[in-house]
N, C-alpha and C positions, 0 to 999 in steps of 0.2 A: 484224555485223563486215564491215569492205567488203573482207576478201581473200576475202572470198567471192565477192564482187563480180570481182575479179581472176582466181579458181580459174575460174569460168564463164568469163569471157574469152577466157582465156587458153587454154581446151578446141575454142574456136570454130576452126573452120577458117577464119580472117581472111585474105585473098589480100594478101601481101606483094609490089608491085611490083619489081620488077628492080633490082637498085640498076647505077646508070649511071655510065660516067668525069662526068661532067657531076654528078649527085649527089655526087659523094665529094671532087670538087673545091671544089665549094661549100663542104661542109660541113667542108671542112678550113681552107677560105679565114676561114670564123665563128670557126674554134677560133684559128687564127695572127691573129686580130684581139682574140682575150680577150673575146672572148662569149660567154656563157654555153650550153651547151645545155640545152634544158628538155627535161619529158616526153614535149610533144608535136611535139618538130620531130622533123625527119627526121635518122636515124643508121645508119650502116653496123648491119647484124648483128654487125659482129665488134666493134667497136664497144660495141654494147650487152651482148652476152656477154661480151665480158674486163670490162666496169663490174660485171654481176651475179658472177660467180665473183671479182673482188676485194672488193665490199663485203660480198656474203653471208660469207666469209669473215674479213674487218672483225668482221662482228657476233657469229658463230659464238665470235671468237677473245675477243669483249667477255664472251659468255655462260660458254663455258670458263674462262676466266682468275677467274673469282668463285672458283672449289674451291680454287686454292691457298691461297687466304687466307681461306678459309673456315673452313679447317682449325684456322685458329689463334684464332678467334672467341672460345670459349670457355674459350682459355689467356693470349689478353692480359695481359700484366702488371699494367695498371690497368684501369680506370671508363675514364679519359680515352681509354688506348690504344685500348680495345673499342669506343669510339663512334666512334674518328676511324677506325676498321675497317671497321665495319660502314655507315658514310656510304660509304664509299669503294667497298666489295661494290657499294649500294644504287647507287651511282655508275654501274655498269662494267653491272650492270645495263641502267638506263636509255640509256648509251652503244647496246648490244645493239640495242634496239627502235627507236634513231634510224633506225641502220642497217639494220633489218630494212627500216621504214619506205619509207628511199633507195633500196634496191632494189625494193621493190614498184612503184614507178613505173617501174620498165622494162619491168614485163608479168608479172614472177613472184610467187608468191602468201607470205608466212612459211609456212604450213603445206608448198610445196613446197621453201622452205629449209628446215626443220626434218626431211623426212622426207631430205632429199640428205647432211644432217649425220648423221642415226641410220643413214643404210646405208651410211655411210663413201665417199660418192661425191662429197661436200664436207671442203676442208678447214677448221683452227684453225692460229692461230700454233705453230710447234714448239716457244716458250718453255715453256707450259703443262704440257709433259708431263714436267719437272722436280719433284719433291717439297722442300715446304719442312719442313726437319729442325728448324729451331728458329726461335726471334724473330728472330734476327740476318737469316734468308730474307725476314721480312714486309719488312726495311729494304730488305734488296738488290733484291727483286722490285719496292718503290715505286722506290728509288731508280736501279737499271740499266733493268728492265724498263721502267716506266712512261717514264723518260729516254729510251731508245732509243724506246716507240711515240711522243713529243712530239716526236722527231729525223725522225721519219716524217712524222709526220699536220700536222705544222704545214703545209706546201709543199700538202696538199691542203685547205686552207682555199680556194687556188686552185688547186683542180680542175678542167678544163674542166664538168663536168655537173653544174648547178646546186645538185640536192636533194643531191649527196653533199657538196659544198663546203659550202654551210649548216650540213648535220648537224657538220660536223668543226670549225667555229668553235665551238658549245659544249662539245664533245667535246673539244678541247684545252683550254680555258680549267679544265673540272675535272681533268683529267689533271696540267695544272701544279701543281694541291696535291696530287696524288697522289704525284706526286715528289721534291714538299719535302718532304712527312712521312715518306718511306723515306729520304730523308737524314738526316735528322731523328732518327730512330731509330739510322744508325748511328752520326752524331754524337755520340749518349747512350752508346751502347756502348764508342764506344773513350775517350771520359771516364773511362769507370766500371773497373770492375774489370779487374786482367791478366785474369780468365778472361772478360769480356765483350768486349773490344778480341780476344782469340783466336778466342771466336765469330764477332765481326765480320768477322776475315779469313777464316775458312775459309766463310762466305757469299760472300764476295768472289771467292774462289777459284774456288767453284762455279757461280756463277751470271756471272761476266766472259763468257767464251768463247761460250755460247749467249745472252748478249745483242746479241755482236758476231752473230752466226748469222741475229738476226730480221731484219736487214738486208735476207736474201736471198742466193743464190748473187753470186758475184761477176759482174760486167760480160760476161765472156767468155763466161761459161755461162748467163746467162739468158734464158728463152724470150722473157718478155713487155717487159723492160724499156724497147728501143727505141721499141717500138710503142707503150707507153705512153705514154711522153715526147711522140713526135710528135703524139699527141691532144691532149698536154698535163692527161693524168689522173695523170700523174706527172712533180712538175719537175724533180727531178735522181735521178741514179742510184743502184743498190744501194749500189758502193764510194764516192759521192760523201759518203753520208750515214752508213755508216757511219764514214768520216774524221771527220768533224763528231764524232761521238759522240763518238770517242777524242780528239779533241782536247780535248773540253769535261768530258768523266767522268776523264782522268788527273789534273788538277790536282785535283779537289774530294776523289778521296783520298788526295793527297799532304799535303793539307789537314789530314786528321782524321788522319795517321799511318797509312795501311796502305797494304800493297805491290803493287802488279797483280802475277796472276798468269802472268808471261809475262817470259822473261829476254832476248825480241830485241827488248824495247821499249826505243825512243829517241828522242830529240827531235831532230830535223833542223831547222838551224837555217836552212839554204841554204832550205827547200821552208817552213818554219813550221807541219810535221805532225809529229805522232809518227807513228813506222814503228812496226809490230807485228809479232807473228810471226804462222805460217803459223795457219791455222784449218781446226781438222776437216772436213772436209766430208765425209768417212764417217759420221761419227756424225749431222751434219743433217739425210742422206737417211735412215740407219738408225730415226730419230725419226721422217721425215716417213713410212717404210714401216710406219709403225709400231711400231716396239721400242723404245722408249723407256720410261723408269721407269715412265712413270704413264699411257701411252697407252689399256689398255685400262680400270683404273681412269676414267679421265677420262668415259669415252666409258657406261662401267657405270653411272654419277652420272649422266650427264646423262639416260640412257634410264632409268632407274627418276625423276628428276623427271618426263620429260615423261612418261611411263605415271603417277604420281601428281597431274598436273595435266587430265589428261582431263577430269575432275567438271568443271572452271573452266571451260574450255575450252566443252566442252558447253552448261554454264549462259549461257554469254555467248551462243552460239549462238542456243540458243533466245530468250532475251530479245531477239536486234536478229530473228528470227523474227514474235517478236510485234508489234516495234513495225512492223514492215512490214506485219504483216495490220491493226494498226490503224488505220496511214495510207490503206491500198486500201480500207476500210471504209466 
């Protein structure tokens, strides 16, 4: 396995020169030009640790997010529902490994993201620590959740730093059916019976307000976002992009008949946005410190997987083991 290759590396005491006005000039002159950075050009350190602490966490948030809808695997309503489920898991999945992938080019190894994630010194999206109470959540989770991460991730198709821009062109192309089909579902809901259309709302209900949340702290309060921007790892801002959502998500359930959950919403006709009401930001940070419904569940699941995948783990090990003592042979 070559994070092995990486974990040795990255152990090396490698003499990092100085970074210079002259260095950082440059390299920002490449970026304000729309040129890519690769692996192996040269990058500010700070640079390369705010790309690892957002993608590792990218992928972290791809790996957690499988549980919620995990849950419902073996309650799908149909054949159909369960297979467009379970592609979907298998999806979010593979999204994971892209990004594990993106970040290993900056110097860090998966197994040193995986152990930052089990000692709670990496984060997950705070969406994730929501529990889905019934079918109506698989709709709201594809349809808010998946929506607001395509609100996101679209803008870093053009990321300045190559490997993660790449990984997030396939990564949204399957995320886009991930969110027709959570519409999809609630569309059949509110079709169907008064007590399915009331299901639907009180998913709606629940899951609105923590999808506006993944957005990020707002503009004022965030640490990273400027900085971001000016790298151009991020193209426009927390509140710019959640605007975008709420513009685009109030009409599609005004559509299907259901009501947002929020009585200072209005259409402004002067600005062409909806205004919204205020949003928790109590409960965002209370999630991100951890309290949240399902945080230490969340975290219980994924360390009993990865202690039950050790055998895999190992066995891979040894086999690229062997095929190395077979090539030096």
């Amino acid at each position: 396995m070559y994070t092995q290759g990486l974990d040795q590396k990255s152990s090396q005491s490698a003499e990092i020169r100085a970074e210079s006005a002259e260095d950082n000039a440059r390299f920002q002159a490449h970026v304000d030009a729309e040129e890519k950075i690769e692996p192996k050009d040269w990058m500010p350190e700070a640079y390369r640790r705010t790309l690892i602490r957002q993608i590792s966490q990218h992928a972290h948030s791809e790996i957690i997010g499988m549980q919620p809808e995990g849950n419902w695997l073996t309650r799908a309503p149909s054949l159909r529902r369960k297979s467009i489920l379970l592609a979907k898991i298998q999806d979010e999945a593979g999204h994971g490994l892209y990004l594990y992938s993106a970040a290993e080019t900056l110097g860090i190894s998966r197994e040193q993201m995986g152990d930052q994630l089990l000692a709670g010194t990496a984060k997950y999206s705070s969406i994730f620590n929501y529990p889905t109470l019934t079918w109506a959540d698989i709709g709201a989770v594809g349809w808010l959740v998946d929506g607001a991460a395509i609100m996101n991730q679209i803008p870093l198709c053009r990321c300045s730093y190559g490997p993660y821009s790449r990984a997030m062109i396939r990564i949204c192309k399957e995320e886009s059916f991930h969110q027709r089909q959570g519409y999809e579902i609630m569309v059949e809901l509110c079709r169907g019976s008064k007590e399915q259309k009331e299901m639907a709302q009180d998913a709606l209900n629940r899951w609105w307000w923590p999808s506006l949340m993944m957005f990020g702290p707002s503009d004022k309060d965030s640490k990273h976002s400027a900085q971001s921007m000016a790298w151009k790892i991020k193209r426009f801002s927390n509140d710019e992009l959640r605007q975008k959502f709420v513009d685009v998500t109030v009409p599609q359930a005004e559509f299907i008949g259901l009501k947002m959950p929020d009585d200072d919403l209005v259409y402004d006709e002067e600005s062409g946005h909806y205004r919204y009401g205020e949003i928790d930001w109590q409960e965002f940070m209370d999630v991100l410190a951890g309290n949240g419904q399902c945080n230490r569940e969340r975290m219980r699941t994924r360390r009993e997987a990865h202690q039950n995948g050790a055998w895999v783990r190992e066995a891979a090990q040894a086999h690229a083991a062997k095929k190395v003592a077979r090539a030096a042979a």
